[in-house]
Backbone as numpy.savetxt, mean C-alpha at the origin, in Angstrom:
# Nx Ny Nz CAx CAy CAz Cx Cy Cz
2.38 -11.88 11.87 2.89 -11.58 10.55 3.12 -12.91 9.83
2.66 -12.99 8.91 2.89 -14.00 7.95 4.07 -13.72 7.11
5.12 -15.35 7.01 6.51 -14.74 6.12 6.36 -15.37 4.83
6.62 -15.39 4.03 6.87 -16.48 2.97 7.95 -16.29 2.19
7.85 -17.17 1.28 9.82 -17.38 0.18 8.71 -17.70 -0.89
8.74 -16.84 -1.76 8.63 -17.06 -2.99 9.93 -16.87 -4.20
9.50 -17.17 -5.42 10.92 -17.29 -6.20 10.20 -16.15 -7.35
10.96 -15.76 -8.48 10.66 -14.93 -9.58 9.74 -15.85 -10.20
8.57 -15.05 -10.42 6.99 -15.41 -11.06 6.22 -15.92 -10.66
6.28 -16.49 -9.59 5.75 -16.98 -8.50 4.98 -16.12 -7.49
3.20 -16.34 -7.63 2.50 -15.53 -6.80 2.38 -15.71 -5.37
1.40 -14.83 -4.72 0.60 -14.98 -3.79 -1.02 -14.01 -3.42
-1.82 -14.84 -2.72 -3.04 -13.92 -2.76 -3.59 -13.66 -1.38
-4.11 -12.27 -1.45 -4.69 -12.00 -0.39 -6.12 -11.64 -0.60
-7.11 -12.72 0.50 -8.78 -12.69 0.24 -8.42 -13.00 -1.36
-9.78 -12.70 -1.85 -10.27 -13.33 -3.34 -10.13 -12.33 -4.42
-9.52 -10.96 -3.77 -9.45 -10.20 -5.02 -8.01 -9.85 -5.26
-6.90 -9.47 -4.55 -5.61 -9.10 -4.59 -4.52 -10.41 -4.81
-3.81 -10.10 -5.75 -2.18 -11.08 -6.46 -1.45 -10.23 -6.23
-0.58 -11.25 -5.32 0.96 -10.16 -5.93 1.78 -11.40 -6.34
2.78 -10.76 -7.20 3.47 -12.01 -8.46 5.31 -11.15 -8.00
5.67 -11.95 -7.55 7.40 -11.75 -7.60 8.00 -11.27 -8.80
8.12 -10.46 -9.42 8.74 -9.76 -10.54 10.33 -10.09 -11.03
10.88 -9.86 -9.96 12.67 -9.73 -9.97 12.93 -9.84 -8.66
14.13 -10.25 -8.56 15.10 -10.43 -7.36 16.47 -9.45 -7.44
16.72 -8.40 -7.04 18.35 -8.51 -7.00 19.16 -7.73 -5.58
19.87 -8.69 -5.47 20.18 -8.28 -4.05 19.55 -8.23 -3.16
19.16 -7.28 -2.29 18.47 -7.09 -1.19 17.24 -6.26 -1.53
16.86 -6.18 -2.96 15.55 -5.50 -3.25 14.57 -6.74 -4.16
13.57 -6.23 -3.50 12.42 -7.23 -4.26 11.55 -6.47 -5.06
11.02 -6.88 -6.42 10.34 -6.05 -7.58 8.91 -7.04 -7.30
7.94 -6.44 -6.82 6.72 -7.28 -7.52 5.77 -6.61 -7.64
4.41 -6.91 -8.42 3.08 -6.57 -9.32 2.06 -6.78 -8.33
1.25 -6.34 -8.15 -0.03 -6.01 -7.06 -1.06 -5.93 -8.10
-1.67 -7.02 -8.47 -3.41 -6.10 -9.23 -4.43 -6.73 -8.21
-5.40 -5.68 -8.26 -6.07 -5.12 -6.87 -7.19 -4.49 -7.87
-8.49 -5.09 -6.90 -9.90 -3.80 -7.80 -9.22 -2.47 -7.55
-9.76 -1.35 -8.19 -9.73 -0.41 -8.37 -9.90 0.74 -7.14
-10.83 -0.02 -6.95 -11.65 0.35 -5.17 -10.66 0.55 -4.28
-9.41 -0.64 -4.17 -8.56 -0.89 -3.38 -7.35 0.15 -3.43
-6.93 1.03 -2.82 -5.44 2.10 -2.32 -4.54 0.76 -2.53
-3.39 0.81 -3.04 -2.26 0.76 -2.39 -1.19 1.54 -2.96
-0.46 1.82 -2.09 0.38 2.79 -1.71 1.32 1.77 -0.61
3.38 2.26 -0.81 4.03 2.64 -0.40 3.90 2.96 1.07
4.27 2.73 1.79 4.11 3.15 3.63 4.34 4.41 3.43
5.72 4.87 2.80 5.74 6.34 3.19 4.90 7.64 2.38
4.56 6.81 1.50 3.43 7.55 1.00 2.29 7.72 1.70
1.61 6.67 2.08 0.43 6.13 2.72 0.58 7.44 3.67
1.90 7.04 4.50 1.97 8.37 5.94 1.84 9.84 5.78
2.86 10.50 3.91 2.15 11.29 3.48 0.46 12.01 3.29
0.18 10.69 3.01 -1.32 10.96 2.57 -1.88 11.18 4.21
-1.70 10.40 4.72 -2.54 10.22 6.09 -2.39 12.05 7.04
-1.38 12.21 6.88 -0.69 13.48 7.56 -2.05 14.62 7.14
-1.43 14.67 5.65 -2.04 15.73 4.66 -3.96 15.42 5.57
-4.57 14.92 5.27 -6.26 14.36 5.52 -6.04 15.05 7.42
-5.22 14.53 7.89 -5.48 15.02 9.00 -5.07 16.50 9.15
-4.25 16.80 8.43 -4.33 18.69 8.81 -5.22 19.14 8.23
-5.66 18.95 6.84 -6.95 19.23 6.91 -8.41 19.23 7.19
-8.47 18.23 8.31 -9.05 18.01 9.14 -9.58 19.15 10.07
-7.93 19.14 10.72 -7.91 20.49 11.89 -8.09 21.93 11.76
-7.94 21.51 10.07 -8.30 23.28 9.39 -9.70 23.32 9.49
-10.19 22.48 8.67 -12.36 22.58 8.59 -12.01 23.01 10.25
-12.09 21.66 10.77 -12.64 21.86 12.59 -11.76 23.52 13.35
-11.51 24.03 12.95 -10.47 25.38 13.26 -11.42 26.19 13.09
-11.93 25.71 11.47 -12.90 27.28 10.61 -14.56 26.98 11.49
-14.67 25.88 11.83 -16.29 25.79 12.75 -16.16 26.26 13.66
-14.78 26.29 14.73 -15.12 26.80 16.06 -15.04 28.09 15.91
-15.42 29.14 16.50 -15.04 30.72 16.84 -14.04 30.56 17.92
């Protein structure tokens, strides 16, 4: 895992297409901006796990309706 300390407005990049820019600080929450091609998801973890859940039950439904 990579850590870093950045300050308000102050970026960082991942590969050649994704920024994220420190927005706000307060307290123990951090605000920052992600622009990302279009191509690229991001999502929230607990969303992400939402989504991931959902794709896999419907998964098991198709593969349910093929078998007899």
């Amino acid at each position: 895992m990579l850590i870093l300390t950045r300050e308000v407005g102050e970026t960082f990049s991942i590969g050649d297409d994704i920024t994220v820019q420190i927005l706000a600080i307060q307290g123990n929450q951090v605000r920052f901006g992600i622009t990302a091609p279009s191509h690229i998801k991001v999502h929230r973890a607990e969303v992400y796990r939402r989504i991931a859940q959902r794709l896999s039950q419907q998964r098991e439904e198709i593969a349910g309706e093929r078998c007899p």
